[in-house]
mmCIF file of the protein (N, C-alpha, C, O) and its ligand, coordinates in Angstrom:
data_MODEL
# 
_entry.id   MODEL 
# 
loop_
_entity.id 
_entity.type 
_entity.pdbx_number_of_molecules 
1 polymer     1 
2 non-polymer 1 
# 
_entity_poly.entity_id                      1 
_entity_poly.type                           'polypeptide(L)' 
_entity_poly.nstd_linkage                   no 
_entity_poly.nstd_monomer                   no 
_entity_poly.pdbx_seq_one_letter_code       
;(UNK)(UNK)(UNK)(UNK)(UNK)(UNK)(UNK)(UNK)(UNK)(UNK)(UNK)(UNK)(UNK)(UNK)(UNK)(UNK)
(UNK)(UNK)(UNK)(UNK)(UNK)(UNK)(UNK)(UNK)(UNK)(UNK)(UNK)(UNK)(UNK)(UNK)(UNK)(UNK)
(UNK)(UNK)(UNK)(UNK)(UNK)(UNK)(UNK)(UNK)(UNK)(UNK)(UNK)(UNK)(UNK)(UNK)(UNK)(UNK)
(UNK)(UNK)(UNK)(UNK)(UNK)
;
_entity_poly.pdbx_seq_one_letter_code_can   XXXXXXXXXXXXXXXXXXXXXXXXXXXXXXXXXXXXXXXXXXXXXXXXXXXXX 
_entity_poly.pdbx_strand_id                 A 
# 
loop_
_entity_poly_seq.entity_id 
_entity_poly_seq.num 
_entity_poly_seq.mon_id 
_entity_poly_seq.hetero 
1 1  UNK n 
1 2  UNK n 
1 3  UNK n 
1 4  UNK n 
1 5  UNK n 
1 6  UNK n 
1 7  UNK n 
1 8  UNK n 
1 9  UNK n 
1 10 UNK n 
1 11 UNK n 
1 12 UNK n 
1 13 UNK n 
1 14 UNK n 
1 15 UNK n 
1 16 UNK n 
1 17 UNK n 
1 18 UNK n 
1 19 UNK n 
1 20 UNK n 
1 21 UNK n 
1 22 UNK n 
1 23 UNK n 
1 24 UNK n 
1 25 UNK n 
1 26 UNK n 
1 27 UNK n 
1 28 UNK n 
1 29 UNK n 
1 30 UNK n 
1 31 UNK n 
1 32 UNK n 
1 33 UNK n 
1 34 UNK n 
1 35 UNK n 
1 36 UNK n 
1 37 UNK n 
1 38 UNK n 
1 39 UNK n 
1 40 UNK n 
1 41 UNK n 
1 42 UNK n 
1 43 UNK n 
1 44 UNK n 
1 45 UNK n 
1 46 UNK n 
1 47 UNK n 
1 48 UNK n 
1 49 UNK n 
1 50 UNK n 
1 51 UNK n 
1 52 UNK n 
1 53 UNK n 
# 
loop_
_struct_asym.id 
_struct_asym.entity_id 
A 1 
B 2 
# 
loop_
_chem_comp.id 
_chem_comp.type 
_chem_comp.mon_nstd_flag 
UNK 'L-peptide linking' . 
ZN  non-polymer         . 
# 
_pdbx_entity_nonpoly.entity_id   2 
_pdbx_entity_nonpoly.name        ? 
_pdbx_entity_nonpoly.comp_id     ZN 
# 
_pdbx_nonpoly_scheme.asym_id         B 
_pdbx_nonpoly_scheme.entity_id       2 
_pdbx_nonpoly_scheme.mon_id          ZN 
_pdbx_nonpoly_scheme.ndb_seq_num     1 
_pdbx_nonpoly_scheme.pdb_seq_num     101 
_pdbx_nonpoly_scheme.auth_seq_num    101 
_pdbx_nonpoly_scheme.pdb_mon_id      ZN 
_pdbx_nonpoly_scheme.auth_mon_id     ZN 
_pdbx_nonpoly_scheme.pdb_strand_id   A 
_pdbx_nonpoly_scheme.pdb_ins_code    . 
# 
loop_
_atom_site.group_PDB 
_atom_site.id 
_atom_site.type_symbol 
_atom_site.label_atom_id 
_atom_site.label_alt_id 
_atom_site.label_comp_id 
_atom_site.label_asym_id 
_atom_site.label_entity_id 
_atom_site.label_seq_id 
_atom_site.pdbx_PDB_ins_code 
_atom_site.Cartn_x 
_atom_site.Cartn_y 
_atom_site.Cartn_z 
_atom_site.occupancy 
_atom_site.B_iso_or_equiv 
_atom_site.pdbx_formal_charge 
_atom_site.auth_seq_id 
_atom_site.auth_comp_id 
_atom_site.auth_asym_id 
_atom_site.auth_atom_id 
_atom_site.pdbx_PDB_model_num 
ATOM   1   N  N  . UNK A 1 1  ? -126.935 34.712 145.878 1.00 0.00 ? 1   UNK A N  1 
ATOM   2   C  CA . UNK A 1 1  ? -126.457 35.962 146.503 1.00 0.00 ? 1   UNK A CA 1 
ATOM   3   C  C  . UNK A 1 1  ? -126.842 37.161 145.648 1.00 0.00 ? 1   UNK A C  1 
ATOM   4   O  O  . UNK A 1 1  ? -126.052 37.821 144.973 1.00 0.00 ? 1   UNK A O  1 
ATOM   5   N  N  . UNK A 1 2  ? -128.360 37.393 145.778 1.00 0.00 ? 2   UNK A N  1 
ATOM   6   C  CA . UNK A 1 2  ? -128.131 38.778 144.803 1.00 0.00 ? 2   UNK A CA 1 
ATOM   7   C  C  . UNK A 1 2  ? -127.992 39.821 145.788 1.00 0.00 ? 2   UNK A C  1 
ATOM   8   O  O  . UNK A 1 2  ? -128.283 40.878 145.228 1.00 0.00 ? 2   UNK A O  1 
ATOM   9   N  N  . UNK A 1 3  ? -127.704 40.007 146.912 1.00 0.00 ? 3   UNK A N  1 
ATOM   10  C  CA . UNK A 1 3  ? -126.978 41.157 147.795 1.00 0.00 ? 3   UNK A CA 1 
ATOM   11  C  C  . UNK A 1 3  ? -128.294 41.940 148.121 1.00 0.00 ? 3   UNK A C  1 
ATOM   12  O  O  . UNK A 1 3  ? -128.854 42.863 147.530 1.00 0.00 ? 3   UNK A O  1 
ATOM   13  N  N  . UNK A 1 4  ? -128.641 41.148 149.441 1.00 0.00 ? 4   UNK A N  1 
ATOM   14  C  CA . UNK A 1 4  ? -129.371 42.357 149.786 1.00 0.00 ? 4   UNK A CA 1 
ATOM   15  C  C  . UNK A 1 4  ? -129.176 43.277 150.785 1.00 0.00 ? 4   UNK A C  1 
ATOM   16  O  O  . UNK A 1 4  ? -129.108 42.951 151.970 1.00 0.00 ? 4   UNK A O  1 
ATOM   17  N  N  . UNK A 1 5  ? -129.025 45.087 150.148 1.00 0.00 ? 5   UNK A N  1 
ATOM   18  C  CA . UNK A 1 5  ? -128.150 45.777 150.917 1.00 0.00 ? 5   UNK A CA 1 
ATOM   19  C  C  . UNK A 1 5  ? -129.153 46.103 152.108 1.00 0.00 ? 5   UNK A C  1 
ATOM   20  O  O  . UNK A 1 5  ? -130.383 46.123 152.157 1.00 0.00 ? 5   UNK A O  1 
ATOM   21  N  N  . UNK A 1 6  ? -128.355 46.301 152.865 1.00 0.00 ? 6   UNK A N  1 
ATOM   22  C  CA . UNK A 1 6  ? -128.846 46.817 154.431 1.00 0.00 ? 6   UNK A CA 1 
ATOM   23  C  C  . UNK A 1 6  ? -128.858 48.108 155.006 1.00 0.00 ? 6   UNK A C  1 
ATOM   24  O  O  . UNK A 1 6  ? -128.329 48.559 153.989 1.00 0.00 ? 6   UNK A O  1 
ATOM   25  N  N  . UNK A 1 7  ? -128.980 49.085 155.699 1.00 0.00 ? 7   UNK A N  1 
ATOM   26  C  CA . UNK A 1 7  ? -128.916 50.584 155.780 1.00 0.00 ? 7   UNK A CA 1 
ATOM   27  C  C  . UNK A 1 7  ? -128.497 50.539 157.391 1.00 0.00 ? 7   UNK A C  1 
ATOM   28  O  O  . UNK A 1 7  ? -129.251 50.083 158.251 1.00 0.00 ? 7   UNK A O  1 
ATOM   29  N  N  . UNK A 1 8  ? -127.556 50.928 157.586 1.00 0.00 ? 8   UNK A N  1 
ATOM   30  C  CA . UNK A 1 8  ? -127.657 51.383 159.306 1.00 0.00 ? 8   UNK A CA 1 
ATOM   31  C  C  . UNK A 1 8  ? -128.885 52.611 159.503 1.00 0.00 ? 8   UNK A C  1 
ATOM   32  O  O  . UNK A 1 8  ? -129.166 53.557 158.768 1.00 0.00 ? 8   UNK A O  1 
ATOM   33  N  N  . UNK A 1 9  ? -129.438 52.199 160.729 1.00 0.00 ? 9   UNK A N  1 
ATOM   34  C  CA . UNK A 1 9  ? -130.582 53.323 160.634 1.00 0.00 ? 9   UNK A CA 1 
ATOM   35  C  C  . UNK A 1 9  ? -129.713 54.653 161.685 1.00 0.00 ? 9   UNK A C  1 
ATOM   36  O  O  . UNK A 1 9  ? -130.387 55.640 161.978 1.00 0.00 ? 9   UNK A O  1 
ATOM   37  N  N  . UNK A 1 10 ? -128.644 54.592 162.047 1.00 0.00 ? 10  UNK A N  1 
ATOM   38  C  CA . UNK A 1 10 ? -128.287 55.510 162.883 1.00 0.00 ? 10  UNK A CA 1 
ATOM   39  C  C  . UNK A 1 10 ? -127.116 56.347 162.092 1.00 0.00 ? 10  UNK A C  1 
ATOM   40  O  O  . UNK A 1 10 ? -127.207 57.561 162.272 1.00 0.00 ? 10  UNK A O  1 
ATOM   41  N  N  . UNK A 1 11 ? -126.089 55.946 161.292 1.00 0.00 ? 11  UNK A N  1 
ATOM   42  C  CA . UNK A 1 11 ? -124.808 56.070 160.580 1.00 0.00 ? 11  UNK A CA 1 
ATOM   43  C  C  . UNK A 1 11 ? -125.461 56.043 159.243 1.00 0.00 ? 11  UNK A C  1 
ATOM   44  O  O  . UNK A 1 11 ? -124.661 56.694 158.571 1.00 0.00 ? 11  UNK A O  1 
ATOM   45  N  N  . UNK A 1 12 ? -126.281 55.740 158.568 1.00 0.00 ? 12  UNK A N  1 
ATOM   46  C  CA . UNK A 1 12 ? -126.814 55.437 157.101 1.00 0.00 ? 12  UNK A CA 1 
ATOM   47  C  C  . UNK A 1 12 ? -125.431 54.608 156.341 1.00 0.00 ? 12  UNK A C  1 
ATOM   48  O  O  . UNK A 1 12 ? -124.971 54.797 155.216 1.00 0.00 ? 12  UNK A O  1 
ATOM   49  N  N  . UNK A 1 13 ? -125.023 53.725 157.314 1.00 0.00 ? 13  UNK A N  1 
ATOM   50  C  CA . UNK A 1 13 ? -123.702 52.689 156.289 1.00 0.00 ? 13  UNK A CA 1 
ATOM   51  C  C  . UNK A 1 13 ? -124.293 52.063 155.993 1.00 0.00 ? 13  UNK A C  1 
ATOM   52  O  O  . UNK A 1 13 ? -125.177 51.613 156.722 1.00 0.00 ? 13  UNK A O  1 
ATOM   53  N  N  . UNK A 1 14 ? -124.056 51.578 154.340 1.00 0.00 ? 14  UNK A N  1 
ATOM   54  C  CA . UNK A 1 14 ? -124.610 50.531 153.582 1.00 0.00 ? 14  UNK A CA 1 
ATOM   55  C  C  . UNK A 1 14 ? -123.592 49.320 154.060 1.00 0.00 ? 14  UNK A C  1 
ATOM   56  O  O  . UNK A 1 14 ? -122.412 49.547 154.331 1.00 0.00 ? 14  UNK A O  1 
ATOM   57  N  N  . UNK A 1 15 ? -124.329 47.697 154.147 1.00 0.00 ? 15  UNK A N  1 
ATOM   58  C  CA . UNK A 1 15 ? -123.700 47.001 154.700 1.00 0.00 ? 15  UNK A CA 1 
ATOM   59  C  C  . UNK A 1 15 ? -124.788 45.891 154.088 1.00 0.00 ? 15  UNK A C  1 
ATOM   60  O  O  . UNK A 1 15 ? -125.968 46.041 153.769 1.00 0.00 ? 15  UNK A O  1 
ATOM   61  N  N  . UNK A 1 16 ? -123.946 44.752 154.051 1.00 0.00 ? 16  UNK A N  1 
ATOM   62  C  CA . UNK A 1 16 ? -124.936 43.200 153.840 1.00 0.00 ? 16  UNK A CA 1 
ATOM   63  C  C  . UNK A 1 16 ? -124.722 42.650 154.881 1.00 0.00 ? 16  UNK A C  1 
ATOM   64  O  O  . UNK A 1 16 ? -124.159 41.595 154.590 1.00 0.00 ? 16  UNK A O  1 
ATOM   65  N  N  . UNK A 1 17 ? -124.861 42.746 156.200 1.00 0.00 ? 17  UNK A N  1 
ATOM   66  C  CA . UNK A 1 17 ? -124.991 42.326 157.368 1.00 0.00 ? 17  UNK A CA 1 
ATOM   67  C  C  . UNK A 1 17 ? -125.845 42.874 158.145 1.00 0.00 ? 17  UNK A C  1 
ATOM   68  O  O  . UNK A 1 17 ? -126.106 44.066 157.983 1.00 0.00 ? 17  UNK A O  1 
ATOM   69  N  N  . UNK A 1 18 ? -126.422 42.185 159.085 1.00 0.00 ? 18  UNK A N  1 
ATOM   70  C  CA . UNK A 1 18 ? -127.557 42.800 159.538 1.00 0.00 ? 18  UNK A CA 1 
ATOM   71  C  C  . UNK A 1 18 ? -126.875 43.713 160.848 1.00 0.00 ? 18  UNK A C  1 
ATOM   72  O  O  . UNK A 1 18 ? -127.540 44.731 161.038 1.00 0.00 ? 18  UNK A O  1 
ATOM   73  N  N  . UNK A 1 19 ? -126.283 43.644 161.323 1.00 0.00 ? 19  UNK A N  1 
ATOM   74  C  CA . UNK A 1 19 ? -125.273 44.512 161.860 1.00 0.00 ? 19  UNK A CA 1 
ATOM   75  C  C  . UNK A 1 19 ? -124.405 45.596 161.478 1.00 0.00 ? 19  UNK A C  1 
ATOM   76  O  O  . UNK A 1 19 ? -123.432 45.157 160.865 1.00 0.00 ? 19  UNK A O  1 
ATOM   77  N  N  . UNK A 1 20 ? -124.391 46.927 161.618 1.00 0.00 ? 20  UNK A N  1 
ATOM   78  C  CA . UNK A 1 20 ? -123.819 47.629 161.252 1.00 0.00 ? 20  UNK A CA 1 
ATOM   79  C  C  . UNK A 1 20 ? -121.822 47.216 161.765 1.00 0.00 ? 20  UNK A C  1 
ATOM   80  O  O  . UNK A 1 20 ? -121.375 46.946 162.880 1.00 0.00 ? 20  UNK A O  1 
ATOM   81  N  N  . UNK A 1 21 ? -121.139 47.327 160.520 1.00 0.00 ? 21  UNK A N  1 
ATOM   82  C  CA . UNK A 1 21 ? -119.966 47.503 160.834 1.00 0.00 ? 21  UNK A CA 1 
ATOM   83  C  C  . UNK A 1 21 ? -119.422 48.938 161.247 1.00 0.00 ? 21  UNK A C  1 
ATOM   84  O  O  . UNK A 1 21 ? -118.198 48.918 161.116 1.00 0.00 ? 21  UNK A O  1 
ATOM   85  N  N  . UNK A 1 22 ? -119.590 49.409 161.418 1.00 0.00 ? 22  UNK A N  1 
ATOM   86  C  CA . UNK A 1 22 ? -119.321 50.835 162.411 1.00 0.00 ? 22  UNK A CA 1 
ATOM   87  C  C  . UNK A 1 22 ? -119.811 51.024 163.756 1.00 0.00 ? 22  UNK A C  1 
ATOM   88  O  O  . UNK A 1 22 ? -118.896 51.221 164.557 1.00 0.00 ? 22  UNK A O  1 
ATOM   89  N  N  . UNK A 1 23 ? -120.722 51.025 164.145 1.00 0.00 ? 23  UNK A N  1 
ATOM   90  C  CA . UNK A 1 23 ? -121.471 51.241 165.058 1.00 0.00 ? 23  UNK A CA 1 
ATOM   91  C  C  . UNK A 1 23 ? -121.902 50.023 165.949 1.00 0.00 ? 23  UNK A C  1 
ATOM   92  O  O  . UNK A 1 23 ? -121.867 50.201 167.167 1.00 0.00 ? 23  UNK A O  1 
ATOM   93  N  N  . UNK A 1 24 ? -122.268 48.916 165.513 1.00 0.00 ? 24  UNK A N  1 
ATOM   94  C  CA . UNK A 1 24 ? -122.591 48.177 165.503 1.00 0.00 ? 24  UNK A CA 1 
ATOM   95  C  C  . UNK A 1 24 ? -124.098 48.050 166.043 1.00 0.00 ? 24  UNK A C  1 
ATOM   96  O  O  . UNK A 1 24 ? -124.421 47.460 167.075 1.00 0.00 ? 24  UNK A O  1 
ATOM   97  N  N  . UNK A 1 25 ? -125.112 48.828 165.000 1.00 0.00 ? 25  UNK A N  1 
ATOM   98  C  CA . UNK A 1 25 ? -126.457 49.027 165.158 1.00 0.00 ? 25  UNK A CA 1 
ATOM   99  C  C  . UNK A 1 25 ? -127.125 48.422 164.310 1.00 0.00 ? 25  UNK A C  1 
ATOM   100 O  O  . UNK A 1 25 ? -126.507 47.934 163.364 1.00 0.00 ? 25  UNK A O  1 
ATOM   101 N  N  . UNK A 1 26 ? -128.568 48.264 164.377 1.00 0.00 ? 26  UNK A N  1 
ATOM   102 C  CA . UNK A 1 26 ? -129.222 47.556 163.551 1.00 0.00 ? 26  UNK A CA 1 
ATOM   103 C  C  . UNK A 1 26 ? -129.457 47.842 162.372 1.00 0.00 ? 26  UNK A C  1 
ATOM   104 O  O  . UNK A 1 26 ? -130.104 48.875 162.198 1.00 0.00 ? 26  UNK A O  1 
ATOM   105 N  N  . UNK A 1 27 ? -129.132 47.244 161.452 1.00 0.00 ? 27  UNK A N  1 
ATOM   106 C  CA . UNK A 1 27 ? -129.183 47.545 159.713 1.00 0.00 ? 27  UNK A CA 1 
ATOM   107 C  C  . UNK A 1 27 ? -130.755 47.385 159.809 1.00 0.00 ? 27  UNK A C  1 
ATOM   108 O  O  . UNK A 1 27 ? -131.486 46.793 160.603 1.00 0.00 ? 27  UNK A O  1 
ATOM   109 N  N  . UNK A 1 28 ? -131.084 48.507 158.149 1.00 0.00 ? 28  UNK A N  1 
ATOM   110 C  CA . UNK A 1 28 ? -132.718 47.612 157.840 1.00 0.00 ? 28  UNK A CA 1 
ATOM   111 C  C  . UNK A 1 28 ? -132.570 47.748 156.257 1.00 0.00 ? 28  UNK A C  1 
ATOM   112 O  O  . UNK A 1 28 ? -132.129 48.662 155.561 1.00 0.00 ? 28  UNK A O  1 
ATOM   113 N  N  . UNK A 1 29 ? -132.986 46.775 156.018 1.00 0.00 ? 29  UNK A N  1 
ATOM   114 C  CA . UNK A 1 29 ? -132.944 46.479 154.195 1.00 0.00 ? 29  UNK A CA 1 
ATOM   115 C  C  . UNK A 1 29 ? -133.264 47.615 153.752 1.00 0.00 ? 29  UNK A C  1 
ATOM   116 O  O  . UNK A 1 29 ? -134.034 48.414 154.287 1.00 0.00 ? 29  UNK A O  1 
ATOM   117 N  N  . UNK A 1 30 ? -132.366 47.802 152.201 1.00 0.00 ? 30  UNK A N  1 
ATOM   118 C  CA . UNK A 1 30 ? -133.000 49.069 151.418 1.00 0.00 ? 30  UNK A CA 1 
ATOM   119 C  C  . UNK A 1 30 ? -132.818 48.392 150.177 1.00 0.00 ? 30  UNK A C  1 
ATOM   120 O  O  . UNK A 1 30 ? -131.923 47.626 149.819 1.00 0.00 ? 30  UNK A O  1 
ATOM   121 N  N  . UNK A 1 31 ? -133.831 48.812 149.586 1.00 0.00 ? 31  UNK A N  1 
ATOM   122 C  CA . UNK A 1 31 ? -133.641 48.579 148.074 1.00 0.00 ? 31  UNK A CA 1 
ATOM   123 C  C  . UNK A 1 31 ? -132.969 49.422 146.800 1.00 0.00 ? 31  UNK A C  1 
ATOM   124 O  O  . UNK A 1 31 ? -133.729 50.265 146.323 1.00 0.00 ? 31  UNK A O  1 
ATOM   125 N  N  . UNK A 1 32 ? -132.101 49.350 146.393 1.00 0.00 ? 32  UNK A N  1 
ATOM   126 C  CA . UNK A 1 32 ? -131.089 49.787 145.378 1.00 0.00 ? 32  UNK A CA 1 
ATOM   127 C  C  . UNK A 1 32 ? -131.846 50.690 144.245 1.00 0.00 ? 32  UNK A C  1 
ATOM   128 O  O  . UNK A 1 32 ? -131.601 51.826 143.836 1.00 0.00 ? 32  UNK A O  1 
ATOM   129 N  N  . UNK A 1 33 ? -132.826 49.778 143.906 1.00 0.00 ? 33  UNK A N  1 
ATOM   130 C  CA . UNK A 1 33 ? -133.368 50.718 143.037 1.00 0.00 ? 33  UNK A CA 1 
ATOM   131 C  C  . UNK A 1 33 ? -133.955 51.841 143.624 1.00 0.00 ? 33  UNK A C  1 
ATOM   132 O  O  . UNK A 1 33 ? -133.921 52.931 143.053 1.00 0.00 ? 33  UNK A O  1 
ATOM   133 N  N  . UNK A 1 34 ? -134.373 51.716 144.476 1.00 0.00 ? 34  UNK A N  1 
ATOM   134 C  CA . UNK A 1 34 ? -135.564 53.262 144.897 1.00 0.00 ? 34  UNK A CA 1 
ATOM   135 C  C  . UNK A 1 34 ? -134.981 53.570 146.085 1.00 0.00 ? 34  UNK A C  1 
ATOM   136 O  O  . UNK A 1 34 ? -135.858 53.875 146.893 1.00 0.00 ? 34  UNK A O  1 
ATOM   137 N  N  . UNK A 1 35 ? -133.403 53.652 146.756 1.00 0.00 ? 35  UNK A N  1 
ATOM   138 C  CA . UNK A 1 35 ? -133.660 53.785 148.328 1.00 0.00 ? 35  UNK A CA 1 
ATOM   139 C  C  . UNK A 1 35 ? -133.730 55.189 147.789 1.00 0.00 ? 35  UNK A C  1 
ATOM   140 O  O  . UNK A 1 35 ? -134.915 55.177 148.119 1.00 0.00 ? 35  UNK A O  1 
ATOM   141 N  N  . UNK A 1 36 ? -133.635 55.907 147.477 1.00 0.00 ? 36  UNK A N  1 
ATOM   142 C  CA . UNK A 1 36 ? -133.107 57.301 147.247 1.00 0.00 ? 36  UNK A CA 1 
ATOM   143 C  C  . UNK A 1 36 ? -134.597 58.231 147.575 1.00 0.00 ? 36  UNK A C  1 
ATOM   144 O  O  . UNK A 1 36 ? -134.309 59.146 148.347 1.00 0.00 ? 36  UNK A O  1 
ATOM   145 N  N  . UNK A 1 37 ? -135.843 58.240 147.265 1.00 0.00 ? 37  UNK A N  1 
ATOM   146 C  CA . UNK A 1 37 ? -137.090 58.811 147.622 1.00 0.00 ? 37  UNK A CA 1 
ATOM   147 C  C  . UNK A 1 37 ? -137.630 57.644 149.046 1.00 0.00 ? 37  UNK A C  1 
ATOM   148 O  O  . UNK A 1 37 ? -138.439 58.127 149.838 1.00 0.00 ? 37  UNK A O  1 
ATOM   149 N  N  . UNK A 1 38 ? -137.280 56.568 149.224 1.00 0.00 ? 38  UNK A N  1 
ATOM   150 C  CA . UNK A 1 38 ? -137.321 56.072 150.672 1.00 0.00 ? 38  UNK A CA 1 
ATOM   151 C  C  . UNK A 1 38 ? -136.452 56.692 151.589 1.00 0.00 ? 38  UNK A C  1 
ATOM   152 O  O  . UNK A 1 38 ? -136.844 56.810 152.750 1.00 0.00 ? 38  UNK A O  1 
ATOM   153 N  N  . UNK A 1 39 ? -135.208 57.158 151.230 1.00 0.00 ? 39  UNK A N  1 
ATOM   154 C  CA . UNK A 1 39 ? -134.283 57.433 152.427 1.00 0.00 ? 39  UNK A CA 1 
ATOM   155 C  C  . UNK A 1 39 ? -134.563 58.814 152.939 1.00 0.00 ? 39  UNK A C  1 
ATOM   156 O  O  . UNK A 1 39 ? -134.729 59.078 154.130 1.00 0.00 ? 39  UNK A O  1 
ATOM   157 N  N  . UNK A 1 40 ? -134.600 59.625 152.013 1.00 0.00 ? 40  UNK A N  1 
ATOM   158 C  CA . UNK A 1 40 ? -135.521 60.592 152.035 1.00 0.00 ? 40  UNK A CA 1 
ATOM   159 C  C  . UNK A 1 40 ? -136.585 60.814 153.318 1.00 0.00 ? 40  UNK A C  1 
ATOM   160 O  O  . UNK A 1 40 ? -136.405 61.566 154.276 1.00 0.00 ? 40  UNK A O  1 
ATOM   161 N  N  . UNK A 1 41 ? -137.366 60.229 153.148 1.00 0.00 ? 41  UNK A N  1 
ATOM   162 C  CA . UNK A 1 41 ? -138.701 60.322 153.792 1.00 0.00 ? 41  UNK A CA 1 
ATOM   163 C  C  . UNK A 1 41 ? -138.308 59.359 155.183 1.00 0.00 ? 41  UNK A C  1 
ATOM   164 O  O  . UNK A 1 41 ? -138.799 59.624 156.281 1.00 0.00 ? 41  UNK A O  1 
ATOM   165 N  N  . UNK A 1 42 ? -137.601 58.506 155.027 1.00 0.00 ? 42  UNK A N  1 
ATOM   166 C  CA . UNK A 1 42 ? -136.867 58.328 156.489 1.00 0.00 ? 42  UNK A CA 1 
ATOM   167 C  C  . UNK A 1 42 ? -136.661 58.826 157.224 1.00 0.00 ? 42  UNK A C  1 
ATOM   168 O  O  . UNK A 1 42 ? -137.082 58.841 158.380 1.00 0.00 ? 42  UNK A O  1 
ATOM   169 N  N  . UNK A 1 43 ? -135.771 59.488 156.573 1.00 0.00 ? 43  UNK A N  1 
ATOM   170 C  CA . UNK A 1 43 ? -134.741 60.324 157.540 1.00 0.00 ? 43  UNK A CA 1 
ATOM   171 C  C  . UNK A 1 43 ? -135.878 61.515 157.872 1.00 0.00 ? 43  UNK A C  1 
ATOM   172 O  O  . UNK A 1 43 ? -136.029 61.701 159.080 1.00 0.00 ? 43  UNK A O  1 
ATOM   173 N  N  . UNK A 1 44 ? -136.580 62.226 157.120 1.00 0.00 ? 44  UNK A N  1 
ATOM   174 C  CA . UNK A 1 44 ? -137.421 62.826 157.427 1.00 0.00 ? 44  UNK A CA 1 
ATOM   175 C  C  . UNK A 1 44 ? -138.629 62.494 158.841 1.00 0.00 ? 44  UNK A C  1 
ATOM   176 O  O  . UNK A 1 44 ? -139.096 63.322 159.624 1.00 0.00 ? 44  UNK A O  1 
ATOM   177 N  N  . UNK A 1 45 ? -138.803 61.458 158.798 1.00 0.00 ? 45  UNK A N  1 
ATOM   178 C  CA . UNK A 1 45 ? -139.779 60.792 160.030 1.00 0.00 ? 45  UNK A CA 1 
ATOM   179 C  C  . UNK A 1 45 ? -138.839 60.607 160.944 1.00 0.00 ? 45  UNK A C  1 
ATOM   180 O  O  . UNK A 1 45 ? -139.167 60.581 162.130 1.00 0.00 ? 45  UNK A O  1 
ATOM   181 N  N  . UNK A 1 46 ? -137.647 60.463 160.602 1.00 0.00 ? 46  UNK A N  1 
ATOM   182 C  CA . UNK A 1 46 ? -136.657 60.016 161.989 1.00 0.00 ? 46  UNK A CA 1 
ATOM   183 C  C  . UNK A 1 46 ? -136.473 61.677 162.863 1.00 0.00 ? 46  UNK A C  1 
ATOM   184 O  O  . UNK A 1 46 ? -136.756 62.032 164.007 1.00 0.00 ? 46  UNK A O  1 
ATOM   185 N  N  . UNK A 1 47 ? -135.795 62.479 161.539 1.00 0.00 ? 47  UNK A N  1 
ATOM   186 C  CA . UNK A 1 47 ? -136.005 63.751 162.486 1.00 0.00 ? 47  UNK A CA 1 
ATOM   187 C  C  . UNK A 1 47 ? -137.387 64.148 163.141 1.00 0.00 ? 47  UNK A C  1 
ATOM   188 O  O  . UNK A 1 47 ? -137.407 64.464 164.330 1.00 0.00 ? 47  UNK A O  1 
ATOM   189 N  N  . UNK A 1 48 ? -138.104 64.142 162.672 1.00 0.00 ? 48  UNK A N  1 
ATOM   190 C  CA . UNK A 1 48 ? -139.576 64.395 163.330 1.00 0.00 ? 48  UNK A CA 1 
ATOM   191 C  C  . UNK A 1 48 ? -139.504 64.086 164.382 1.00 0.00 ? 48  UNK A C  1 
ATOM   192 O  O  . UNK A 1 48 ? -139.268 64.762 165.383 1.00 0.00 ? 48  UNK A O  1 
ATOM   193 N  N  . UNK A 1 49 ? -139.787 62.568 164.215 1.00 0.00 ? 49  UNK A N  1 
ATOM   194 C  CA . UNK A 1 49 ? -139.863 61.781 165.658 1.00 0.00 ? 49  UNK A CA 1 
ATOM   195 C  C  . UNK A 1 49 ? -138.524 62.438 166.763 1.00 0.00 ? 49  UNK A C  1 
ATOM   196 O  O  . UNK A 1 49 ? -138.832 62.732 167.918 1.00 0.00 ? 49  UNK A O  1 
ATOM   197 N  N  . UNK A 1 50 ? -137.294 62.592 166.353 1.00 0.00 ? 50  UNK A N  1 
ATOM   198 C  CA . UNK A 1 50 ? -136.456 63.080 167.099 1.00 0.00 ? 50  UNK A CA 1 
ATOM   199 C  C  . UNK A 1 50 ? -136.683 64.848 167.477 1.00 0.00 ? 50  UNK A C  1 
ATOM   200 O  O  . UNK A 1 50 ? -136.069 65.448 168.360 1.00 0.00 ? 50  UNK A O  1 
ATOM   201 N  N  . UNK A 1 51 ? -137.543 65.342 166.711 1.00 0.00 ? 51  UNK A N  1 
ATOM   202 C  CA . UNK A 1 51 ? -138.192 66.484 167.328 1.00 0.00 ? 51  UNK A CA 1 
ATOM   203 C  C  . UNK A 1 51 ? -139.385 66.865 168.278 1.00 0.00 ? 51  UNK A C  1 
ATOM   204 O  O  . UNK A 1 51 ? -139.673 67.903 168.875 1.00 0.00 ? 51  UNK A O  1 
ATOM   205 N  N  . UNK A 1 52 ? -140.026 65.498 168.178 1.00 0.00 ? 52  UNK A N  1 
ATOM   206 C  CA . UNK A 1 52 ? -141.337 65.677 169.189 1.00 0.00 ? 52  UNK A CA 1 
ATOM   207 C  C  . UNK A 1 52 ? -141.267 64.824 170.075 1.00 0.00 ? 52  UNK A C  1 
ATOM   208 O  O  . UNK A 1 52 ? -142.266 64.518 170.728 1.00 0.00 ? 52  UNK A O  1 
ATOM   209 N  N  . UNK A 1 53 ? -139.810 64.146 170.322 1.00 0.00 ? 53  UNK A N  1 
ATOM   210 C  CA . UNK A 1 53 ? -139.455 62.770 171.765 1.00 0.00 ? 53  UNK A CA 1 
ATOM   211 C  C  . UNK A 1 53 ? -138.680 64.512 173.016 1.00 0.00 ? 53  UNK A C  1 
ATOM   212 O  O  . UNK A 1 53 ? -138.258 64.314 174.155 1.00 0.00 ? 53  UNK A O  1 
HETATM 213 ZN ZN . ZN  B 2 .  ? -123.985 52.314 162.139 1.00 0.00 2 101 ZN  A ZN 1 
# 
């Protein structure tokens, strides 16, 4: 069990289930050490994309 954390992609809840406990949306793995310049640039492409849909 070294915990691999999960990200809701809609709520950003950290979770070790592939299911968000809030929402109940799809988690996607993040890595602990670096989510922080990944989440970043996520969320950045997510707004995008949510600006040109
Ligand atoms: Zn969620």
């Amino acid at each position: 069990m070294s915990g691999h954390i999960r990200r809701c992609e809609k709520d950003k809840t950290y979770t070790l289930m592939s299911q968000c406990p809030a929402c109940g949306g799809v988690t996607r793995t993040a890595h602990p050490a670096r989510f922080s310049p990944e989440d970043r640039f996520g969320e950045f492409r997510r707004r995008v994309k949510e600006w040109k849909t």
